[in-house]
C-alpha positions as CSV (number, residue, x, y, z in Angstrom):
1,X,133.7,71.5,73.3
2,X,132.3,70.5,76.5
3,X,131.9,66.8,77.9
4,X,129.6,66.4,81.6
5,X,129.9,63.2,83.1
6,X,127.2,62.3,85.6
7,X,127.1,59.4,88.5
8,X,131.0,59.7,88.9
9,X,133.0,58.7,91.3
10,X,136.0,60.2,92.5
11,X,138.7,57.1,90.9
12,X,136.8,57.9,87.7
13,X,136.9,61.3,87.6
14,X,140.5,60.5,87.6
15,X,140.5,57.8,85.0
16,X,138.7,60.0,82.6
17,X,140.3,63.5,82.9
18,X,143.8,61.2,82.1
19,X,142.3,59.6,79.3
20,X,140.5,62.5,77.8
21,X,143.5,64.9,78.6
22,X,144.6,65.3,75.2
23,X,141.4,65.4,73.5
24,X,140.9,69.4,74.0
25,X,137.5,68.7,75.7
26,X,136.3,71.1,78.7
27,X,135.1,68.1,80.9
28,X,133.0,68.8,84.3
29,X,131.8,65.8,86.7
30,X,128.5,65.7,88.7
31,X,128.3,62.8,91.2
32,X,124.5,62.5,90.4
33,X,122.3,61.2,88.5
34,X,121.1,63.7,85.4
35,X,117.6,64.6,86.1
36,X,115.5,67.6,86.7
37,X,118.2,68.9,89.7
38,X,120.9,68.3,88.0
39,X,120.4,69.1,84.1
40,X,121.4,72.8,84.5
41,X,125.3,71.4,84.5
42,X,125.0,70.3,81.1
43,X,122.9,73.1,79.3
44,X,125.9,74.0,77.4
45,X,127.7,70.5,76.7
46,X,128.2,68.6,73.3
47,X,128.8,65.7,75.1
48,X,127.2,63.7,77.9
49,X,128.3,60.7,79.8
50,X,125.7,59.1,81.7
51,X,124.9,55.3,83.5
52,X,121.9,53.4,84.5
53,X,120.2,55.8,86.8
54,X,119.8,59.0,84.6
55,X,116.6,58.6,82.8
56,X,117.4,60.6,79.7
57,X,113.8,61.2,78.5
58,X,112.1,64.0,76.5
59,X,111.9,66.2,79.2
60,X,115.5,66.5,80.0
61,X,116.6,66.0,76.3
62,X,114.7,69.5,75.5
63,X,117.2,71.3,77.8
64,X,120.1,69.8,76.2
65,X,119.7,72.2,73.3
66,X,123.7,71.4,72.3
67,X,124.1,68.2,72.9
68,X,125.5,65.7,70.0
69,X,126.4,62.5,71.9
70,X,125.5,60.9,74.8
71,X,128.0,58.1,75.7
72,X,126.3,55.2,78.5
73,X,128.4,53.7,80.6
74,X,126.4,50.8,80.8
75,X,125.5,47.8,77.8
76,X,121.7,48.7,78.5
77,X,120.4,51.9,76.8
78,X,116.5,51.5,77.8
79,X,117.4,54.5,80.4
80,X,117.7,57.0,76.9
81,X,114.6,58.5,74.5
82,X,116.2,56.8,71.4
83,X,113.5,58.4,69.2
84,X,113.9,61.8,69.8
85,X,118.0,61.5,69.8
86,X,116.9,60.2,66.5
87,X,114.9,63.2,66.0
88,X,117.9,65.7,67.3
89,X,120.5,63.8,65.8
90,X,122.3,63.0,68.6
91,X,124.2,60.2,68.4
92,X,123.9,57.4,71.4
93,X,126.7,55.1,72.3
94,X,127.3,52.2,75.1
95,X,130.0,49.9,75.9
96,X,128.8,46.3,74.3
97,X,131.0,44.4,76.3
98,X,132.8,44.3,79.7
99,X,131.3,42.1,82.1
100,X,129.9,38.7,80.4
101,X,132.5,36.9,83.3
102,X,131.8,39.3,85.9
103,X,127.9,39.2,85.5
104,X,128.5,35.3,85.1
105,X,129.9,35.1,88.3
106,X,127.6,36.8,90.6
107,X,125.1,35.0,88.9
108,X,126.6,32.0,90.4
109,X,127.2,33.8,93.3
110,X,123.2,33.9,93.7
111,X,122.5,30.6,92.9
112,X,125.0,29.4,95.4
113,X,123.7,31.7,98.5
114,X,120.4,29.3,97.6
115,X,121.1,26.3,96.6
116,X,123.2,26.3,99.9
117,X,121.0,28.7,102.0
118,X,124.3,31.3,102.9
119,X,122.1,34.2,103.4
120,X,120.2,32.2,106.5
121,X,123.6,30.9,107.9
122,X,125.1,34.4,107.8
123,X,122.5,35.9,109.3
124,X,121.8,33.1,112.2
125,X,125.8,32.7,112.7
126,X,126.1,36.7,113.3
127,X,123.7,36.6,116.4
128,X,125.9,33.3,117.7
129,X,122.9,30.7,116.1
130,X,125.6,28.0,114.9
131,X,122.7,25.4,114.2
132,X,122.3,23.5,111.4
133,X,118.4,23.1,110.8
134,X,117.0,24.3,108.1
135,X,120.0,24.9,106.5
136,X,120.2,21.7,104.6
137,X,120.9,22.7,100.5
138,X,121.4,20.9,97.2
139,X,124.3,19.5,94.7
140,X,124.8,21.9,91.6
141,X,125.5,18.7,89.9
142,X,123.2,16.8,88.1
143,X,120.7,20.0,88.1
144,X,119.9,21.5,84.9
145,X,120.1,25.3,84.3
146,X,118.0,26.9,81.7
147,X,119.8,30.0,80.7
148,X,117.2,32.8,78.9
149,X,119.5,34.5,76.3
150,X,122.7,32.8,74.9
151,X,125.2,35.7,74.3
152,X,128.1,36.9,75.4
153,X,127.2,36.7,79.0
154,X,124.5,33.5,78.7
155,X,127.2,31.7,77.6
156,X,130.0,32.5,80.0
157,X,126.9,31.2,82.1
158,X,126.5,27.8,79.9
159,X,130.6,27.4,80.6
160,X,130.4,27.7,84.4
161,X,127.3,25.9,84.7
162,X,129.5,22.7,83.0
163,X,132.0,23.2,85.5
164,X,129.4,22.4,88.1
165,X,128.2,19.2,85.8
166,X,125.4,20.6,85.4
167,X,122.7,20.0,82.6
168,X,122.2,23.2,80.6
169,X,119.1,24.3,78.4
170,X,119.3,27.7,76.2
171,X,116.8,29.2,75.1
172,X,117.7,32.6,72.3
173,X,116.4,33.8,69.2
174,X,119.4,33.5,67.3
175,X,120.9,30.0,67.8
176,X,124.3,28.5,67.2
177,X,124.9,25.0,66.6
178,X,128.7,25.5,66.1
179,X,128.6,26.5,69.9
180,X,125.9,24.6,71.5
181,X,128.1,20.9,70.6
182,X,131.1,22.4,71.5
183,X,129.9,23.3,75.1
184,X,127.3,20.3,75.3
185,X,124.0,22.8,75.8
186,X,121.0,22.1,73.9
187,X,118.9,24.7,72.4
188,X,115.0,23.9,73.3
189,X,111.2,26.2,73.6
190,X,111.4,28.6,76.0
191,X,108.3,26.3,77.7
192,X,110.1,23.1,77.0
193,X,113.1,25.3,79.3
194,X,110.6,26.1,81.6
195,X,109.7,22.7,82.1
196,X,112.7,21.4,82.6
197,X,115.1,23.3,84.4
198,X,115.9,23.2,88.3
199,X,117.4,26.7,88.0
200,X,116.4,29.2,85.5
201,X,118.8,32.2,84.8
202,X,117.9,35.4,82.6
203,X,120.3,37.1,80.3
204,X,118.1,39.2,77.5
205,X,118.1,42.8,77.5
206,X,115.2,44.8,78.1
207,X,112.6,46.1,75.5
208,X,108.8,46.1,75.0
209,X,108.4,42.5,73.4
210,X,111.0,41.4,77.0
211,X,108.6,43.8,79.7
212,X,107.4,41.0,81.7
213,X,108.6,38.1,79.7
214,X,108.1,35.9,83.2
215,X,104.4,36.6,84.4
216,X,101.9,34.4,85.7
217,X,102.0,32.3,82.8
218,X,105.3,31.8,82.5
219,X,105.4,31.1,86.2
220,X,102.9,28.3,85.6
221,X,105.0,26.7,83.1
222,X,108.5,26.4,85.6
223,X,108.9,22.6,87.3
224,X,107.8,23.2,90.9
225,X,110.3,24.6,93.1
226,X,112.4,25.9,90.9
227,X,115.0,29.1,91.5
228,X,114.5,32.0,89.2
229,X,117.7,34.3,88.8
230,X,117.4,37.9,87.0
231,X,121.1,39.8,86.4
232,X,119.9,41.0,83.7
233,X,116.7,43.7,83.9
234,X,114.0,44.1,86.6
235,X,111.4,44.3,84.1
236,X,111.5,41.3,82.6
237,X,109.7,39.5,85.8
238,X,106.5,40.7,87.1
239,X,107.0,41.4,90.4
240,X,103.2,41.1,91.3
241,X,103.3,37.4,89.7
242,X,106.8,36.8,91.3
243,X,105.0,37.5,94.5
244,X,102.3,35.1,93.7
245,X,104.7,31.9,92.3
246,X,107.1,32.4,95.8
247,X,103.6,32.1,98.0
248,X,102.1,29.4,96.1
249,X,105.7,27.3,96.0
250,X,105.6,27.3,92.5
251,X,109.6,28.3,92.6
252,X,111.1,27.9,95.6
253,X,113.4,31.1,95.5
254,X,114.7,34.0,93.5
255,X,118.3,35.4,93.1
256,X,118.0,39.2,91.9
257,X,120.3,41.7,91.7
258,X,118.2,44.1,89.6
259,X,114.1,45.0,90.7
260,X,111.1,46.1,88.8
261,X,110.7,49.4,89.7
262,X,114.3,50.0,91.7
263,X,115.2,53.7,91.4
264,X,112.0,53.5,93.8
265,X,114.1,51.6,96.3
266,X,116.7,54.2,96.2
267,X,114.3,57.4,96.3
268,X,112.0,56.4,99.3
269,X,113.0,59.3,101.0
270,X,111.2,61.8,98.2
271,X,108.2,59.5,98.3
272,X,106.6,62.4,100.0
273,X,107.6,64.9,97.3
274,X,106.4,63.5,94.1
275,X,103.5,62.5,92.2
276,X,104.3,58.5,92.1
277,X,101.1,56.5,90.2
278,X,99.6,53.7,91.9
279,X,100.9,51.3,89.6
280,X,104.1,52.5,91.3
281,X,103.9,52.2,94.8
282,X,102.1,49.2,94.3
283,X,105.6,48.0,93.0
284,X,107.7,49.3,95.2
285,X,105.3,47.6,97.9
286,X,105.8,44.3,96.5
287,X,109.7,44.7,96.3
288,X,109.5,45.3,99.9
289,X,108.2,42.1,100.5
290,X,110.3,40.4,98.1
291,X,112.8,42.0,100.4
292,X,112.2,40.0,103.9
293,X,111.2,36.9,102.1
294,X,113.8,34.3,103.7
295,X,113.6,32.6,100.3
296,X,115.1,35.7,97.9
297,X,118.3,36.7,97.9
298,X,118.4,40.5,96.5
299,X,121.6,42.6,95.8
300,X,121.7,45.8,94.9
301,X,122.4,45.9,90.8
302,X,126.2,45.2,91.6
303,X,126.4,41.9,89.3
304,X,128.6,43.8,87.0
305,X,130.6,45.9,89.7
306,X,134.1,44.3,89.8
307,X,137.3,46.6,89.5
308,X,138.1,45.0,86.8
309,X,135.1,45.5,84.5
310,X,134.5,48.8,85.8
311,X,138.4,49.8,84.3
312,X,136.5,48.5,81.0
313,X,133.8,50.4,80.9
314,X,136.0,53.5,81.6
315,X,138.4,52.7,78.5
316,X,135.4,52.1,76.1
317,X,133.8,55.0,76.7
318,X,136.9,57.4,76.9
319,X,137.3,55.3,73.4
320,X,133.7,56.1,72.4
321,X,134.1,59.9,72.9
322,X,137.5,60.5,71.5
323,X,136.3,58.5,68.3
324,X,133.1,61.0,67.9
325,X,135.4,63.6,68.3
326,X,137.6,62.2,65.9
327,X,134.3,61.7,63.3
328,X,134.9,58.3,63.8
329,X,132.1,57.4,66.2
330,X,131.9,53.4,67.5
331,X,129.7,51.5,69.5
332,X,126.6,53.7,68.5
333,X,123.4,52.1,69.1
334,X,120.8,54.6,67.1
C-alpha cells in the first residue's frame, strides 16, 4: 500500500518515515499543498495525509480512484468533500486534540499585543521612536472575556482568563454546570455575551450554521469598543462587516490569526492566472485593509504552531494510519 503525505516539512518527513517504518507502507512526501499541480503524486495511494491548505473537493477526489483514507493533520476537516468520501467510502480522520494550551496561549498572546498596544511600540521602537504617546493600554483585570465555544480549547481560555482576574462569560451549545462552578464562568445568550464582554474570543469550529456567525448584527450587539479575537476559523466573521464595526468604533480592535478568504493572501502571485469571483477579490481587498489598520493585530494561522503540539499531531496521525491499516481505524470523523 501506498501512503502520500502533502505540506511536509523536512523534520516531519523524518518523524513519520520512523513512525510508519514498520507498518509495510510505500510512503512518498510532497512539500505542497494537494491540488490540481500536485494530485498526480497520489493517483496511486491508499492513503493520504493532508493539512489545512489542501482543499480536498470533488474535483481532486475523482482522481484519487484508490484512495481509502485520508488522515488531516489538523482538528478542522471543512478543507475535505465529506459527502462524496461518504459516497467513495473513504474513510476521513483528524487529530481531535493537540493544541487547546497552545491555541489558548496565542490567544492571549493577541489580546495582550492590544490591550497593551505591542505591535505599535515594536514597530515605533525599531525606527529609534522610544515615545510613549499613544501607547497608553488597559488592565486584563477586572475586564470580562466572553469566550464563543466552551471546549477543550474555550476552556483552557476560561482558566487563563481567571489567572488574569478576569470576569468570564461562555457562551456553547452544550453546557456544563459541573465545570462552569468549578472555574467561576457563567454560561449566558450569546447577545447577553455580546453585551457584556470587554474582550470577545471565538473558539467554534467552522460549518454552514457558524459561516458568519459575527456579521453586522452581531457587531451591533458587542459593548462599544470592544476587541474581537478569532483563533479559531476566518469564516466565522464577515470581513466586509468587520470592516464596517473597526471604522464606525463599534470594537476598538481585532486579534486574528486566521482570515476569511486566506489561501488568497498566500496565492496573490497567481491572481493573474485564475478565474477568482468577485465575491473573492472583494475579500481579499478587505483583508488587505484589515492588514494596515493600526488597530488589528493579524498573524499568519500559527496559533496552534508550537514544537510541542506539532510532535502531537505527528503521533496521532501516525496512530490514525497504523490503526486503519490495522482495521482498527480511530479518530474518524465521517
Amino acid at each position: 500500500m501506498k501512503a502520500v503525505f502533502f505540506e511536509t516539512a523536512p523534520w516531519e518527513r523524518k518523524f513519520l518515515t520512523q513512525a510508519l517504518k514498520k507498518s509495510g507502507l510505500k510512503i512518498q512526501f510532497v512539500s505542497e499543498p494537494l491540488h490540481e499541480s500536485t494530485v498526480s503524486a497520489a493517483r496511486d495511494a491508499d492513503i493520504i495525509s493532508v493539512f489545512i491548505y489542501s482543499q480536498v473537493n470533488r474535483a481532486l477526489l475523482a482522481k484519487l480512484k484508490k484512495v481509502r483514507l485520508i488522515a488531516t493533520r489538523s482538528t478542522g476537516f471543512d478543507h475535505i468533500d465529506l459527502r462524496v468520501c461518504k459516497t467513495r467510502k473513504i474513510a476521513v480522520s483528524n487529530v481531535p486534540s493537540y493544541g487547546e494550551n497552545t491555541v489558548a496561549e496565542h490567544t492571549f498572546a493577541l489580546i495582550l499585543a492590544l490591550s497593551r498596544n505591542l505591535h505599535k511600540a515594536y514597530v515605533r521602537t525599531t525606527k529609534g521612536d522610544f515615545s510613549l504617546e499613544g501607547l497608553q493600554g488597559f488592565d486584563l483585570k477586572g475586564k470580562t472575556i466572553g469566550v464563543v465555544g466552551a471546549g477543550k480549547i474555550g476552556l483552557h481560555v476560561i482558566k487563563m482568563a481567571k489567572g488574569f482576574g478576569m470576569n468570564v462569560l461562555a457562551y456553547d451549545v452544550r453546557q456544563n454546570s459541573f465545570l462552569s462552578e468549578v472555574l467561576d464562568f457563567e454560561y449566558v445568550s450569546m447577545p447577553e455575551l455580546l453585551r457584556q464582554s470587554d474582550i470577545v474570543s471565538l473558539h467554534v469550529p467552522y460549518a454552514p450554521d457558524s459561516h458568519h456567525m459575527i456579521n453586522r448584527k452581531t457587531f451591533s450587539h458587542m459593548k462599544r469598543g470592544a476587541l474581537l479575537i478569532n483563533t479559531a476559523r476566518g469564516g466565522l466573521v464577515d470581513t466586509d462587516a468587520l470592516v464596517w464595526a473597526l471604522d464606525q468604533k463599534i470594537i476598538s480592535g481585532a486579534g486574528l490569526d486566521v482570515l476569511e478568504g486566506e489561501e488568497l493572501i498566500k496565492e496573490e502571485g497567481q491572481l493573474v492566472k485564475k478565474d477568482f469571483s468577485k465575491k473573492k477579490l472583494a475579500t481579499l481587498l478587505k483583508n488587505h485593509i484589515l492588514l494596515h489598520h493600526e488597530n488589528v493585530v493579524i498573524t499568519p494561522h500559527i496559533a496552534f504552531d508550537s514544537r510541542e503540539a506539532l510532535q502531537r499531531i505527528l503521533e496521532t496521525t501516525a496512530g490514525n494510519i497504523q490503526r486503519f491499516l490495522e482495521n482498527n481505524p480511530v479518530n474518524l470523523v465521517n
